[in-house]
C-alpha positions, -999 to +999 in steps of 0.1 A: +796+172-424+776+203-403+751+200-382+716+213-391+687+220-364+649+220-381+620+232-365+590+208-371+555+198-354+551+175-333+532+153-354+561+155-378+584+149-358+564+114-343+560+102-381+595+111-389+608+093-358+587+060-366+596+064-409+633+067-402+628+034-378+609+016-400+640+023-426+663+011-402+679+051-405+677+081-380+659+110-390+687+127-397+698+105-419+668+106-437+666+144-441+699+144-454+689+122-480+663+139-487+677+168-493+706+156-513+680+137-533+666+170-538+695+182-551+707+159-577+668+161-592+675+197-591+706+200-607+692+174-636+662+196-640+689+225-647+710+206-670+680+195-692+670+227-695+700+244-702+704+216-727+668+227-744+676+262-744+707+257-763+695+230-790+689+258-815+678+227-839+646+228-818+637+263-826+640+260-865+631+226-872+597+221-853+582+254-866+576+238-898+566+200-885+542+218-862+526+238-889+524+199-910+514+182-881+480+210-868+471+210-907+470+171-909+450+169-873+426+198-887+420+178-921+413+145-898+394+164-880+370+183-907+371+147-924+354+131-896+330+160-890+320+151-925+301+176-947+283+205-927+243+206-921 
């Protein structure tokens, strides 16, 4: 493990001290989990994306279901509208 020095406010520093206590943690503890925390979301955000962007099934498919589905809303639509005035 490395050692990391922050620069926060005051303020922060007071809530950080008494949130890491109140978790029974030190602060540093706490912004290491954070930040790994922040990591793992970050590297699922990726994956799921990369995973979109490579589902070329979503690119033919929902072209023609989209079309289907706006038609059928419109027709709902113009159905409860009822005849114009």
């Amino acid at each position: 493990m490395k050692n990391l020095t922050i620069t926060v406010d005051d303020d922060v520093l007071e809530w950080a001290r008494i949130e890491a206590a109140r978790r029974g943690t030190s602060v540093s503890r706490m912004v290491g989990d954070f930040m790994a925390e922040m990591q793992r979301r970050e590297d699922a955000y990726e994956r799921a994306y990369l995973a979109w962007r490579t589902d070329e099934r979503s690119w033919h498919a929902s072209t023609d279901a989209s079309d289907a589905s706006r038609k059928a809303v419109l027709e709902r639509t113009n159905a409860a509208k009822g005849p114009e005035a």
